[in-house]
C-alpha positions as CSV (number, residue, x, y, z in Angstrom):
1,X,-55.3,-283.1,-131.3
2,X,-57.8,-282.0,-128.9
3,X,-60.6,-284.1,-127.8
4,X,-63.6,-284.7,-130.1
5,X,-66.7,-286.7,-130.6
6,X,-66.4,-290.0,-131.9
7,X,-68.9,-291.6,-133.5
8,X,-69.7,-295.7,-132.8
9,X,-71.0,-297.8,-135.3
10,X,-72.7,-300.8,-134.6
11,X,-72.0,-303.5,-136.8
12,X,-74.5,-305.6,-138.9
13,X,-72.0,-308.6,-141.0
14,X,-73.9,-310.1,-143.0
15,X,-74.2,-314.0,-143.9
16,X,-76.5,-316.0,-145.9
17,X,-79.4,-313.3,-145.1
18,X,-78.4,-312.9,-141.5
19,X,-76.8,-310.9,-138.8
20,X,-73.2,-312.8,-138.0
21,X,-70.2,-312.0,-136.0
22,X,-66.9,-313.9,-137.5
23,X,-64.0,-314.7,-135.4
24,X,-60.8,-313.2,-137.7
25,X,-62.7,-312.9,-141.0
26,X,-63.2,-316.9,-141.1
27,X,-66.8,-317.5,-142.7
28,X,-66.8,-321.0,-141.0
29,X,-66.6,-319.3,-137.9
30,X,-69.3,-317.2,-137.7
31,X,-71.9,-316.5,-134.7
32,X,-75.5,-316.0,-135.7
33,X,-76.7,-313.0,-133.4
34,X,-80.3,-312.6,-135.7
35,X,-82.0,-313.9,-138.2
36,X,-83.9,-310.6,-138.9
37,X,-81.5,-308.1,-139.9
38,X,-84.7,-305.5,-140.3
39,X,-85.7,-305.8,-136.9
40,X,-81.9,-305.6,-135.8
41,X,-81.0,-302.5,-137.1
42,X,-83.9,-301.1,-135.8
43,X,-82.8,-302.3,-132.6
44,X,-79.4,-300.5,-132.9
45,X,-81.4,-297.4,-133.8
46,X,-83.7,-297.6,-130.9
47,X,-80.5,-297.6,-128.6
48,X,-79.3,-294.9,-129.7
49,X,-76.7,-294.9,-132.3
50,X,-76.6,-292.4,-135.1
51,X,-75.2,-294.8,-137.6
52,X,-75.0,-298.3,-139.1
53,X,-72.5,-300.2,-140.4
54,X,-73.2,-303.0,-142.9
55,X,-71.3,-305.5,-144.5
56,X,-72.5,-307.8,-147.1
57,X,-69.8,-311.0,-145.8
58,X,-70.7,-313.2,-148.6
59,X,-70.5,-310.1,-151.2
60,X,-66.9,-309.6,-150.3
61,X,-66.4,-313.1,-151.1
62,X,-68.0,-313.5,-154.3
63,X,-67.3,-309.8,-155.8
64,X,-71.2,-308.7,-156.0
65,X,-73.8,-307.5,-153.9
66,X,-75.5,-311.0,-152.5
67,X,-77.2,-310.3,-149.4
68,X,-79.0,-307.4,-151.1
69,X,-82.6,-308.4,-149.5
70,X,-81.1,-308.3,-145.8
71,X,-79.8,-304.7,-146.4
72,X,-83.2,-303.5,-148.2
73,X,-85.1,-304.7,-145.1
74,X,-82.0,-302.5,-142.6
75,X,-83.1,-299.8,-144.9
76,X,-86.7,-300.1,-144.6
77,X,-86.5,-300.4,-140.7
78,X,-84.0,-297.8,-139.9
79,X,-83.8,-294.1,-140.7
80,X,-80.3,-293.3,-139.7
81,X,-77.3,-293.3,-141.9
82,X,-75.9,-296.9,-143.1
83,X,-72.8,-297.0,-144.4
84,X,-72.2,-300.5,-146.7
85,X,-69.3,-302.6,-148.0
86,X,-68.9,-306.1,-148.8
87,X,-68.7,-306.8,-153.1
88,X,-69.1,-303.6,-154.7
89,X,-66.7,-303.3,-157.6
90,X,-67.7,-301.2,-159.8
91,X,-69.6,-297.9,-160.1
92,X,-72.7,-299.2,-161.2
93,X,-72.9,-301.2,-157.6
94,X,-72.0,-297.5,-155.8
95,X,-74.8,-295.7,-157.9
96,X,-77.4,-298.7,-157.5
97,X,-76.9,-298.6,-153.2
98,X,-76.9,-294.5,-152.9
99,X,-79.9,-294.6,-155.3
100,X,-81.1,-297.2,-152.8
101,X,-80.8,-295.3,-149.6
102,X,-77.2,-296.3,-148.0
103,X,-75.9,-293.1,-147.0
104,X,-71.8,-294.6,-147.8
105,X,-70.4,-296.9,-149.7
106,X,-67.2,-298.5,-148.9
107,X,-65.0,-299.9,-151.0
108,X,-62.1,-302.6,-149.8
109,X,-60.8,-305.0,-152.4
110,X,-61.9,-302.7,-155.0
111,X,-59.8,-299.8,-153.7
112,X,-56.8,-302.1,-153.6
113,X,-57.2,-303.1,-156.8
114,X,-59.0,-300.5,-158.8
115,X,-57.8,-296.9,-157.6
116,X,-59.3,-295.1,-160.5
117,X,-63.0,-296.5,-159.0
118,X,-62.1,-294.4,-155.7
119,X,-61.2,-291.5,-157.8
120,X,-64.1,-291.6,-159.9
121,X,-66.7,-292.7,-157.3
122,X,-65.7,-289.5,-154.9
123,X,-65.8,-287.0,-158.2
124,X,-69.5,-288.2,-158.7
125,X,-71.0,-288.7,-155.1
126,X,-69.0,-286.5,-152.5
127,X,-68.5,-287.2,-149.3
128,X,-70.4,-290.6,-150.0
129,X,-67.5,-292.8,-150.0
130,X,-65.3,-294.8,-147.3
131,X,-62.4,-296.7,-148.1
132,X,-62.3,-299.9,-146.1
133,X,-58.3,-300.9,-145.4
134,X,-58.3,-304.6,-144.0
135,X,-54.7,-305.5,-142.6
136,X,-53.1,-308.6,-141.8
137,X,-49.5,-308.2,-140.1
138,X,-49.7,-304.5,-141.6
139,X,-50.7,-305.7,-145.6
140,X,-53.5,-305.4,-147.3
141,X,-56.2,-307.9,-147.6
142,X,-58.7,-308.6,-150.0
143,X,-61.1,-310.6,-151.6
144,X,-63.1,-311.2,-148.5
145,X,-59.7,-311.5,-146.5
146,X,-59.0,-314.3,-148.4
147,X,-55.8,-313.5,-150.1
148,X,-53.3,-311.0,-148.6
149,X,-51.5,-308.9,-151.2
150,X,-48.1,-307.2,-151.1
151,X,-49.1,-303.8,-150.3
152,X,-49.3,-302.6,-146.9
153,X,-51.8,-300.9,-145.3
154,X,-50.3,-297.0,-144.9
155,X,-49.4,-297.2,-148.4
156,X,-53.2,-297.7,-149.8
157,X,-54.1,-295.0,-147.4
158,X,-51.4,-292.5,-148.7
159,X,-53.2,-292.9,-152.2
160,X,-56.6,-291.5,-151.6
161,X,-55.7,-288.5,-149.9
162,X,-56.5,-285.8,-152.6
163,X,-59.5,-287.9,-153.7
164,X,-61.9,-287.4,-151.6
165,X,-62.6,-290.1,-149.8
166,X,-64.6,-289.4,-146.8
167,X,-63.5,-291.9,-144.4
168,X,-60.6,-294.9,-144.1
169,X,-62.3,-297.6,-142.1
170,X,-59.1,-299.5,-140.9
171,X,-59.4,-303.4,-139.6
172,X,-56.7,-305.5,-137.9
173,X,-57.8,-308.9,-139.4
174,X,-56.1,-310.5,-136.4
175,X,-58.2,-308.8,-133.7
176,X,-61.6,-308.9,-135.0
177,X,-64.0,-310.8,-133.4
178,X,-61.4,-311.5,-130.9
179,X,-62.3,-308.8,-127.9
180,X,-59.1,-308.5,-127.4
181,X,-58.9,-305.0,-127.9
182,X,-58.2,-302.8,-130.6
183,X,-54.9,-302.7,-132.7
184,X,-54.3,-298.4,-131.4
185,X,-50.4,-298.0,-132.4
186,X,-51.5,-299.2,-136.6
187,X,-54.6,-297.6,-136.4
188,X,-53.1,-294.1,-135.1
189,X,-50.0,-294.5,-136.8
190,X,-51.9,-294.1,-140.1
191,X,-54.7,-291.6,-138.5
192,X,-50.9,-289.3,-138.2
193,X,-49.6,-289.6,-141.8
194,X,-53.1,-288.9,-143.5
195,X,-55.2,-286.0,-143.5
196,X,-58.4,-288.3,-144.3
197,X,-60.6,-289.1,-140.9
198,X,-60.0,-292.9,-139.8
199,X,-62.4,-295.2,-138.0
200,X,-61.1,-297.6,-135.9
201,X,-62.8,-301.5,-136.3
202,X,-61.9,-304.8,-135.0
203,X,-61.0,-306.1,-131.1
204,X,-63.3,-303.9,-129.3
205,X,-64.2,-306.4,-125.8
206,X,-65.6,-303.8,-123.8
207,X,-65.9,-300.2,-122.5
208,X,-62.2,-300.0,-121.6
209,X,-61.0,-300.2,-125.3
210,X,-63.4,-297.6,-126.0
211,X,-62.1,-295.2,-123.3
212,X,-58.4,-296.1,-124.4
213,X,-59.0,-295.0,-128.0
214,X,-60.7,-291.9,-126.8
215,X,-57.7,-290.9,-124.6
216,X,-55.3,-291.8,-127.0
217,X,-57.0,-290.1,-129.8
218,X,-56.9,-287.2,-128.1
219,X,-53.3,-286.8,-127.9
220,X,-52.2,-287.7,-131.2
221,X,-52.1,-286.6,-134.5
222,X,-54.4,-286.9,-137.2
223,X,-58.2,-288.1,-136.6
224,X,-60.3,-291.0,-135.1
225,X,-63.7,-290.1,-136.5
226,X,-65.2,-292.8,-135.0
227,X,-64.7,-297.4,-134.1
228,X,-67.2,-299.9,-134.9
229,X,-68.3,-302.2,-132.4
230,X,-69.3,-305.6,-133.2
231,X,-69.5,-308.6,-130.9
232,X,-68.9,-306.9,-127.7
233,X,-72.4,-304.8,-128.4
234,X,-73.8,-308.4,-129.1
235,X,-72.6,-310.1,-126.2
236,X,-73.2,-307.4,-123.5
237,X,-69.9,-306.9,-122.7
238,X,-70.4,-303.1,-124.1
239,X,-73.3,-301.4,-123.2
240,X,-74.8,-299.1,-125.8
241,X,-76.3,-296.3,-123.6
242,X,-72.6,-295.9,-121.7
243,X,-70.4,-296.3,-124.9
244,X,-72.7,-293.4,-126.2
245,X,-71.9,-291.5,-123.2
246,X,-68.3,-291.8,-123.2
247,X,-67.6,-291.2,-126.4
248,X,-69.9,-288.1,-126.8
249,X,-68.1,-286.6,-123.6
């Protein structure tokens, strides 16, 4: 695969109305990086970035939209694209956030447990929807992260790939938050056996991982489409204007 653009998505996590950065999906360890998710995403924007990514954390746990007032306000703030996941499960959620403004919907738990949702969600807004693969040791996790099921990772990705779906956002549960760098060998061994374009999330620490999954990228199969970048934007470690850069090269 030749070399390509790969687009990096800030991350806003959502919890209890504001913007948080968990350590390995655990909602008791959670950072608070701003209490304004409004004026964050428009900081993101400012800096350059040509997407969001939002996640409603405490939707994923309860199975519904919860933090809906925090994502209105990164709507009203930012004009670029947001793509959101965290609770929806059903298409009347998908409908209700397109009609609302987010550019993609993703669906995690519900795409693990309700295929025919996927399906039926790509038929009727194409293009518009991201399936969102969390892994611990290489299964599938759901519910928030809470439970780990018996089906692994490569196989939920394999399901989708004559629906539609216009992105797998795949997460190695054990690396997020972590900045320990980014699980490469899952994420491009799946990015090889589908067709669908993946986007790489979780253990970004700095510019180095970034420059890795670029040259690694390159010479596989399949496609990176982009990697979202969470605490290490937060904390400095990676600095937007030079993560840009590289990965635009």
């Amino acid at each position: 695969m030749s070399a390509r653009r790969l687009t990096l998505y800030p991350a806003i996590d959502l919890k209890d109305g504001a913007c948080v950065r968990l350590r390995r999906g655990e909602m008791a360890d959670a950072t608070v990086y701003s209490d304004d998710p409004g004026a964050q995403a428009k900081a993101w924007q400012d800096a350059g970035f040509a997407w969001l990514h939002v996640v409603d954390l405490n939707g994923a746990f309860a199975g519904r939209s919860v933090n809906a007032e925090a994502v209105a306000a990164i709507l009203k703030n930012a004009s670029i694209p947001v793509q959101l996941g965290g609770g929806i499960r059903d298409m009347a959620g998908v409908e209700r956030w397109l009609q609302a403004g987010v550019r993609r919907v993703i669906l995690g738990s519900a795409a693990a447990k309700n295929p025919g949702l996927v399906r039926a969600a790509c038929r009727a807004h194409p293009g518009r929807v991201a399936v969102g693969i969390d892994a611990r040791d290489g299964y599938v996790a759901v519910e928030g992260w809470a439970q780990t099921s018996e089906l692994r990772a490569l196989e939920l990705a394999l399901r989708f790939e004559d629906a539609g779906v216009a992105a797998i956002i795949y997460t190695d549960i054990s690396r997020d938050g972590m900045l320990g760098g980014l699980n490469l060998e899952a994420t491009l061994d799946i990015a090889c056996q589908i067709s669908t374009p993946v986007i790489a999330s979780g253990g970004v620490g700095g510019i180095e991982d970034l420059a890795e999954l670029k040259r690694r990228a390159a010479g596989a199969g399949g496609v990176i489409d982009g990697v979202i970048v969470g605490r290490a934007l937060y904390d400095g470690r990676v600095d937007p204007a030079e993560a840009l850069r590289l990965l635009a090269a």
